[in-house]
C-alpha positions as CSV (number, residue, x, y, z in Angstrom):
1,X,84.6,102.6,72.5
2,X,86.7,99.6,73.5
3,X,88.4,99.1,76.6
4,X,91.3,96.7,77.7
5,X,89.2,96.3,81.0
6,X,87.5,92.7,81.0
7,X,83.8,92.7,81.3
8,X,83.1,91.6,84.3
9,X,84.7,95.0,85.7
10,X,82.2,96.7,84.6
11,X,79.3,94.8,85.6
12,X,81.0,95.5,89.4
13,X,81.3,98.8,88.1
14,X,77.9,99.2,87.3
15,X,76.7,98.2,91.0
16,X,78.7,101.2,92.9
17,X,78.0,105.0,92.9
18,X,81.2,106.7,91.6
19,X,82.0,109.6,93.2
20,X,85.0,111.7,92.8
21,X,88.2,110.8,94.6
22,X,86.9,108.7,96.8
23,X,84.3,106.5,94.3
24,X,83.8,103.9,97.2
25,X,80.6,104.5,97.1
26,X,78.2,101.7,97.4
27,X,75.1,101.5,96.9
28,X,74.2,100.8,100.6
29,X,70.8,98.3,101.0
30,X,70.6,97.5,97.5
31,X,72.3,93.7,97.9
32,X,76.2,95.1,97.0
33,X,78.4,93.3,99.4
34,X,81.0,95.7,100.6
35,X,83.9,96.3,103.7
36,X,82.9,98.4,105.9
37,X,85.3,100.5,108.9
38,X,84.1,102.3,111.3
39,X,86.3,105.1,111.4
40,X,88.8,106.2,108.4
41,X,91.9,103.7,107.5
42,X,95.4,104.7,107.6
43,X,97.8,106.0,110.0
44,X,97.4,110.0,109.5
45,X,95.2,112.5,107.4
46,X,97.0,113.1,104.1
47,X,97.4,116.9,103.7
48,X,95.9,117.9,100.5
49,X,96.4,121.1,98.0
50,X,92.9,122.0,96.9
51,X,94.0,122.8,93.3
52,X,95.3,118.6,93.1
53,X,91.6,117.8,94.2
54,X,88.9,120.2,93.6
55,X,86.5,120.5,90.8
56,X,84.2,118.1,88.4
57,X,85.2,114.6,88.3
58,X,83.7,111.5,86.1
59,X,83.8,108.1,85.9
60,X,81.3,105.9,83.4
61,X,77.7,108.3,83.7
62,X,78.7,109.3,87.5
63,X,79.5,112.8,88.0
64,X,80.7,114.2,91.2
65,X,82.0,118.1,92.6
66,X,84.7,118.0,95.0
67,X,86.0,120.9,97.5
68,X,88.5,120.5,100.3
69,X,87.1,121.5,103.1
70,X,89.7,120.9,105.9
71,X,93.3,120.6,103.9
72,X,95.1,119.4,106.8
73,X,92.8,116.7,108.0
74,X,92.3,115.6,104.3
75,X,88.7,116.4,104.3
76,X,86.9,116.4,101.2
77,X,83.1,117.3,100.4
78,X,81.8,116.2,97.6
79,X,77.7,116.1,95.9
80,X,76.7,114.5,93.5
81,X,73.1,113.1,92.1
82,X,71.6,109.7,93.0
83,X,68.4,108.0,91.7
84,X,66.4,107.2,95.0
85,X,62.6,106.0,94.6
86,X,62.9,106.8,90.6
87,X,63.8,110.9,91.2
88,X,67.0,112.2,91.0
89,X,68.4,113.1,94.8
90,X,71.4,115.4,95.7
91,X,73.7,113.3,98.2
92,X,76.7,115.0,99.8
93,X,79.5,112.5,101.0
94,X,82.3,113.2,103.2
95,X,85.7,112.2,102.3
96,X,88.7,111.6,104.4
97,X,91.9,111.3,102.6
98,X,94.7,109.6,104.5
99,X,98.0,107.5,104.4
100,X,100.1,104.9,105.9
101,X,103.6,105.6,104.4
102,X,103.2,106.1,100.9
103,X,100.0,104.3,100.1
104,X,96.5,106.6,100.6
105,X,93.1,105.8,101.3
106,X,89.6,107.2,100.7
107,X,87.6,106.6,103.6
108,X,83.5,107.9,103.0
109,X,80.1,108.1,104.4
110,X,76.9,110.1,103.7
111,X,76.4,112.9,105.4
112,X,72.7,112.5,105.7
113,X,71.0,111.5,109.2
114,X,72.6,109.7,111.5
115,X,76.2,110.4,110.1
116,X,78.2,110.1,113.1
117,X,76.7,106.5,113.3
118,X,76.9,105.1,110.3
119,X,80.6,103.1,109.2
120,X,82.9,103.9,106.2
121,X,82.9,102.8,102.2
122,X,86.9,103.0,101.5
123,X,89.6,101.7,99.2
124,X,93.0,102.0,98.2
125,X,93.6,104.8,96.2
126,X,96.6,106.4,93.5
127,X,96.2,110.1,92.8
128,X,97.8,111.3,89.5
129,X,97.3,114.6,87.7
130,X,93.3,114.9,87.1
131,X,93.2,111.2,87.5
132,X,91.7,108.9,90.4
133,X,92.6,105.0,91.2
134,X,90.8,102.6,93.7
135,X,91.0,99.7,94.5
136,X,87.9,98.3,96.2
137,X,88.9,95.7,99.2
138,X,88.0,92.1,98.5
139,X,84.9,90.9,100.6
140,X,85.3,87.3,100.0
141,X,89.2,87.7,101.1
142,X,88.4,90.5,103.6
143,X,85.4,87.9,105.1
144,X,88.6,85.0,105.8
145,X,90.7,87.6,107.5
146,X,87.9,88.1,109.9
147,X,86.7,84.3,110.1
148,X,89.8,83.5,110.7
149,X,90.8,86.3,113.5
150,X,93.7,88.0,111.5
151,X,91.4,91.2,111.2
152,X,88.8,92.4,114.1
153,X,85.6,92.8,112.8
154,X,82.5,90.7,112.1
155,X,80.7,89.4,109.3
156,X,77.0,90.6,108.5
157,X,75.7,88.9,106.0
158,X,77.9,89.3,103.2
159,X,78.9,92.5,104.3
160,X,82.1,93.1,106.0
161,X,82.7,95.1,109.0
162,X,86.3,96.0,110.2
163,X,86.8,97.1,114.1
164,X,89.2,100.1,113.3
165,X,92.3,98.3,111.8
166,X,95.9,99.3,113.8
167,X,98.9,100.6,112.1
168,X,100.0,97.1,112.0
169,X,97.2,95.4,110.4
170,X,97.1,98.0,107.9
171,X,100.7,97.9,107.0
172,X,100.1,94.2,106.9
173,X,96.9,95.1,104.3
174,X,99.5,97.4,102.1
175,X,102.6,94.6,102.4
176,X,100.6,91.8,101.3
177,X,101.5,89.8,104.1
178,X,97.9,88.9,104.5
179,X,97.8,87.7,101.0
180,X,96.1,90.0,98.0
181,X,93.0,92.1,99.2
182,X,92.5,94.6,96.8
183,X,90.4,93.9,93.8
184,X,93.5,94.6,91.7
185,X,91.6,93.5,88.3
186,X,89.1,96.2,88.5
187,X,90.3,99.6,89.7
188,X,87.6,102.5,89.6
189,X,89.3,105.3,87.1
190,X,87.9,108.6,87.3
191,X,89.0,111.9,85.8
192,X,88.8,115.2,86.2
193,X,86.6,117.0,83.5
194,X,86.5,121.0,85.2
195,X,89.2,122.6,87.7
């Protein structure tokens, strides 16, 4: 089956856990560079209607159940199955859905030990009917913003890890006052397969 996506997407593709609606996830430790945030970006939970979200999502071999579990805080659970030391795992993720003005994010973390601790995978996202964009932030661009003190946060090794961005600086992220930051080549499609 042929695509219109160029090749290289899908090598990046290839290196990140797909999970539904929020498919920022990364695989943490094994060498993927990523942005990290301590707590979830954008400027208020996005309210959601469990029948626009819940169910059996895909993307490439990556399969993933959602459920809302807190509608007005835009919570989302959602388990899927990873490969960890060669056996197939169950992983639960929580999702938090949010917005700044029109634009939503997807804002995740494990919810294995240690949850409260550990920082957020997120990205842009677009939600259409049984359909699922992101748009993964740019380390390399992401990395300048915080080298050059336009975004709190530091840089750890080639990860990227934001303080909490303001209202401001994510209104600035949306604008594109800060110049592009999304990986706008490559978005992560997934669908919904089962309601």
């Amino acid at each position: 089956m042929r695509t219109n996506r160029p090749s290289h997407c899908f090598r990046r593709l290839h290196l990140k856990i797909v999970s539904a609606i929020s498919a920022a996830l990364v695989l943490l430790g094994t060498g993927c560079s990523g942005v990290y945030v301590l707590r979830p970006v954008g400027e208020k939970p996005h309210a959601l209607v469990a029948a626009d979200w819940e169910g059996t999502w895909v993307m490439d071999k990556a399969v993933a159940k959602v459920k809302v579990v807190d509608a007005g805080a835009g919570k989302l659970q959602l388990a899927g199955v990873e490969e960890k030391d060669g056996k197939p795992t169950l992983v639960i993720y929580t999702v938090f859905i949010t917005e700044s003005g029109k634009t939503l994010f997807a804002s995740l973390r494990n919810d294995g030990q240690d949850a409260d601790t550990k920082p957020y995978v997120w990205a842009r996202l677009r939600h259409e009917p049984d359909q699922v964009l992101l748009w993964w932030p740019d380390v390399k661009r992401f990395g300048e913003l915080v080298g050059a003190g336009k975004l709190s946060g530091k840089l750890d090794g080639s990860d990227v890890l934001l303080d909490s961005p303001s209202a401001e600086q994510v209104t600035a992220l949306i604008s594109g006052v800060l110049g592009p930051v999304f990986d706008a080549e490559c978005p992560a499609v997934l669908r919904r397969v089962a309601r």
